[in-house]
C-alpha positions as CSV (number, residue, x, y, z in Angstrom):
1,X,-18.8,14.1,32.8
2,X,-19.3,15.9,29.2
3,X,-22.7,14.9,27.8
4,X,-21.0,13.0,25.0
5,X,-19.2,10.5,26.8
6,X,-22.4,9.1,27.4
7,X,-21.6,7.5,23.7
8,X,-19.3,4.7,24.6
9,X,-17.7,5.1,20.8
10,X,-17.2,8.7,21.6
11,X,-15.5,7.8,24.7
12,X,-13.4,5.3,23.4
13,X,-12.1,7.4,20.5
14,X,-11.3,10.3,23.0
15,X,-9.9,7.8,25.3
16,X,-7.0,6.7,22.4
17,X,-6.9,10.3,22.0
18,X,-5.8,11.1,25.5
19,X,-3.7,7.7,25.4
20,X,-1.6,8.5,22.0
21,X,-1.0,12.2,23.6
22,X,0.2,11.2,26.6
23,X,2.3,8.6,25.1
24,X,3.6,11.5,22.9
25,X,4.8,13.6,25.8
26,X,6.1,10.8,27.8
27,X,8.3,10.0,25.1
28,X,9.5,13.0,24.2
29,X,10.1,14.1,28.3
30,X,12.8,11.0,28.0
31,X,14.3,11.9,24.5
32,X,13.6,8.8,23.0
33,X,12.7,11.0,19.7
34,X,10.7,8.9,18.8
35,X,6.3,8.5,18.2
36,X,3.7,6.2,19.7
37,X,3.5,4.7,15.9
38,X,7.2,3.8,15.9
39,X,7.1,2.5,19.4
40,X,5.0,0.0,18.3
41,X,7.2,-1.2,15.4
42,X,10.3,-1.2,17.7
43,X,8.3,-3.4,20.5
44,X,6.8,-5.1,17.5
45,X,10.6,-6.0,16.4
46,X,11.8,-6.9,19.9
47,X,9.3,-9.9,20.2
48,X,10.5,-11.0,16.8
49,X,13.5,-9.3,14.6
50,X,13.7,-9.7,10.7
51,X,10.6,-9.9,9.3
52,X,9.3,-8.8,6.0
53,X,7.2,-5.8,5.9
54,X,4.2,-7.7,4.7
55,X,4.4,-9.9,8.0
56,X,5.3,-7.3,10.2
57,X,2.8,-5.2,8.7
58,X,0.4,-7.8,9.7
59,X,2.0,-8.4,13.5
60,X,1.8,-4.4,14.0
61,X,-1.9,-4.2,12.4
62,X,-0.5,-1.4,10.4
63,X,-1.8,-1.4,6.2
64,X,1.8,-1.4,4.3
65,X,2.0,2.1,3.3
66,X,1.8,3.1,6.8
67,X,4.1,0.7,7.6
68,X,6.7,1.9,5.0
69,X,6.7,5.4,6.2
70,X,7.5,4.8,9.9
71,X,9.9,2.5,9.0
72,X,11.3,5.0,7.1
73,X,11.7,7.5,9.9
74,X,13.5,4.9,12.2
75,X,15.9,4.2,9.4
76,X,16.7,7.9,9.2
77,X,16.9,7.5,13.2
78,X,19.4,4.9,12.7
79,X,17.0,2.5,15.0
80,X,16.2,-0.3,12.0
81,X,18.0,-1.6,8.7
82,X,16.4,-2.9,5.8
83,X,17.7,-6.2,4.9
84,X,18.0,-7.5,1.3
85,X,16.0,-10.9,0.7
86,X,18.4,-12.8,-1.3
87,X,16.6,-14.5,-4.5
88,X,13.5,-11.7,-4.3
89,X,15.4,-7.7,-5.3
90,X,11.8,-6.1,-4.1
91,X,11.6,-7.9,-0.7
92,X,13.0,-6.5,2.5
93,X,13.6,-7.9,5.9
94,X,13.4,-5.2,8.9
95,X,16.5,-5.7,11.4
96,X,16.9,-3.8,14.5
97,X,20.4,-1.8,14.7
98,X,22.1,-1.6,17.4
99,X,21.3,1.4,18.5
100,X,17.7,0.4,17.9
101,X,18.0,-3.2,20.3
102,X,19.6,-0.9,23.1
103,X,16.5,1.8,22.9
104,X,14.6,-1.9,24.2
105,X,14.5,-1.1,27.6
106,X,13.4,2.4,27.8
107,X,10.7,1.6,25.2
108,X,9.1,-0.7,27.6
109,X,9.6,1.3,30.4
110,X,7.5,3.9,28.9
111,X,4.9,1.9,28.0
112,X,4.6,0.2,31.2
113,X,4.7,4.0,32.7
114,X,2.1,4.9,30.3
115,X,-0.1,1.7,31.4
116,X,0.4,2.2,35.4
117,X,-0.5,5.7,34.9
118,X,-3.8,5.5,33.0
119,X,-4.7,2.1,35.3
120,X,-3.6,3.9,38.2
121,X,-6.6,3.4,41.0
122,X,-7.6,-0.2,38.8
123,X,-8.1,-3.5,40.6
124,X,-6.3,-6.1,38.8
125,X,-9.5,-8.0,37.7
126,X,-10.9,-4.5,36.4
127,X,-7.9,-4.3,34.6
128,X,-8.4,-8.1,33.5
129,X,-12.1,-7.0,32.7
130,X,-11.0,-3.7,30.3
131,X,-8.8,-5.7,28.3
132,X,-11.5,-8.8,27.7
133,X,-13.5,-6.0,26.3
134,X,-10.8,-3.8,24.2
135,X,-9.9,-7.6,22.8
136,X,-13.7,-8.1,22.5
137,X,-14.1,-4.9,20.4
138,X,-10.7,-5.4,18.2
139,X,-12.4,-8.9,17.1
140,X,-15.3,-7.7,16.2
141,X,-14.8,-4.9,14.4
């Protein structure tokens, strides 16, 4: 093992690292065309459709601006609509299309791919155990 991934921040950053890449490659091998960010706003959307970008922004754990900019790549990619708020002419809601909803079962696919393959060799309680601790770390920082 490399010296430095005796740093368990080190190793975690890499890990991501690794994770987003593969992600990357697994997506694009399947022609979704689309990245690990706006897989997380589509998967985001499929628990709960129409939201505001202020609360999805918040659900996705994404600051706004970052937010705005993926959103606006999957409305190019015809996968999301912005929505009008009737009585507010700033205020958007963020609708999957069609073609967006359909894309639903591929998108989990991959991620569940993505997870089997990186857990691959894992008992179920040392997956159970990782994800007390990722949790763990995502509430205290």
């Amino acid at each position: 093992m490399l010296e430095i991934f005796d740093s368990v921040c080190i190793l975690l950053a890499k890990a991501e690292q690794k994770h987003f890449q593969y992600t990357k490659k697994v997506l694009d091998e399947r022609g979704l065309g689309i990245t690990p960010g706006q897989l997380i706003i589509l998967y985001t959307l499929y628990k709960q459709d129409g939201e505001s970008i202020t609360d999805l922004s918040r659900r996705c754990f994404l600051d706004n601006s970052t937010l705005t900019g993926l959103i606006d790549r999957l409305e190019r990619l015809k996968l999301v609509s912005r929505v009008a708020v009737p009585g507010d002419r700033r205020a958007y809601s963020i609708f999957l299309t069609e073609k967006g909803a359909a894309l639903r079962g591929q998108v989990i696919d991959v991620m569940d791919f993505v997870a089997r393959t990186m857990l691959a060799g894992c008992s179920s309680r040392e997956i159970a155990c990782f994800q007390k601790v990722l949790r763990n770390i995502f509430e205290k920082l």
